[in-house]
C-alpha positions in Angstrom: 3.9 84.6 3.4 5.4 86.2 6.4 9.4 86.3 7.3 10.5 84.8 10.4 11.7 88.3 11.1 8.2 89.2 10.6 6.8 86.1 13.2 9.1 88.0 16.0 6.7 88.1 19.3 4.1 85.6 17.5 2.8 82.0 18.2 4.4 80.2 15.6 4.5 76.7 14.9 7.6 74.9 14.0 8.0 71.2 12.1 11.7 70.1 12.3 13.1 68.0 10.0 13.1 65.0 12.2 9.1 65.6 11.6 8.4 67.0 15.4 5.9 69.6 15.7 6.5 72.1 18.0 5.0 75.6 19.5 6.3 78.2 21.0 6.2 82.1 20.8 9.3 83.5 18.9 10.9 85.7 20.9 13.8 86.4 18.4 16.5 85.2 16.2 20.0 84.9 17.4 23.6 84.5 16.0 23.4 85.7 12.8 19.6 84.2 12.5 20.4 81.0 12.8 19.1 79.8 16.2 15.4 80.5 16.9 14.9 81.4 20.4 11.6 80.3 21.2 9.5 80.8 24.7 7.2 78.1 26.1 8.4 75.6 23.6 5.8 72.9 23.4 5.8 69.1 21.7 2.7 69.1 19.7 1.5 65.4 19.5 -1.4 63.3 19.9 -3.2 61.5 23.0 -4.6 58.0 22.6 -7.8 58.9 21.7 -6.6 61.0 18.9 -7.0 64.5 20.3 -4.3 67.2 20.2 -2.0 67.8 23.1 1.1 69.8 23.6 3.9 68.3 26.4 6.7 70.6 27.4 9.9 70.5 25.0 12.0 69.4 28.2 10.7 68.4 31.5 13.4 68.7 33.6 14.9 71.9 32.0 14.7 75.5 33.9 15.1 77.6 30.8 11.9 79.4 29.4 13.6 80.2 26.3 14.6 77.6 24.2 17.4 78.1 21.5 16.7 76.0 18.4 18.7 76.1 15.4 17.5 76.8 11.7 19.2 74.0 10.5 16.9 71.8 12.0 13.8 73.5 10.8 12.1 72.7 8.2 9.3 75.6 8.0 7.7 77.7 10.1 4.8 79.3 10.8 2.3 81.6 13.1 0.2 79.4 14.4 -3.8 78.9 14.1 -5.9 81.0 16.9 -7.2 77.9 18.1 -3.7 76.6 18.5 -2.8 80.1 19.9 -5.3 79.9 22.6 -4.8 76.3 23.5 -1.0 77.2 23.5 -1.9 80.2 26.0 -4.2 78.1 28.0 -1.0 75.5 28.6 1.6 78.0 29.3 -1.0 79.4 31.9 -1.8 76.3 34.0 1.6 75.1 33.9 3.7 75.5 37.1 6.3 78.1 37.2 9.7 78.1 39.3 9.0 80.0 41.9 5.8 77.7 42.7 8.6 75.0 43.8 8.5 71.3 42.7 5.8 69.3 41.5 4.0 67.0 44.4 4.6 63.5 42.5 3.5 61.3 44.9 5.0 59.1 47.7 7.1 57.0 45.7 6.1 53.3 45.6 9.0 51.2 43.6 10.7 48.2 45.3 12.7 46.1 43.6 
């Protein structure tokens, strides 16, 4: 079994102890190794017809790197090469800043 000091610059996989799965790549540990800071952080969950997906950890937020605090992890883990390359794949095809803001559509809501 690998230390988290050992997952530094892996995928890993993290369940918290609220039972969220999450992915991200570990870029380090911080203040005294008790906050994980994690890039790309992804919610790993599942589509209606039962297939993996991963949704960004915050949709509004700018930050890449995501601090997350040991205390609310439960284990953690380097993630499948599947998971790796799905997790790759998403980080890829997702927009970055300097693309500007998502086109969502004339907006149609009346009251």
């Amino acid at each position: 079994m690998k230390s988290t000091e050992d997952l530094v610059g892996e995928i890993v996989t993290v369940r918290t102890i609220v039972g969220e799965e999450l992915m991200g790549k570990l870029e380090g540990l911080a203040s005294n190794k008790t906050i994980l800071e994690l890039h790309g952080l992804r919610v790993v969950t599942l589509d209606p017809d039962g297939q993996i997906m991963m949704l960004p950890y915050t949709l509004t937020g700018q930050d890449e790197v995501i601090g997350l605090p040991t205390r609310h992890v439960l284990s953690i883990v380097q993630s499948t090469p599947e998971a790796s390359e799905g997790f790759q794949e998403d980080l890829d095809e997702t927009p970055n800043q300097a693309e500007g803001p998502a086109d969502l559509g004339e907006d149609t809501f009346s009251l």
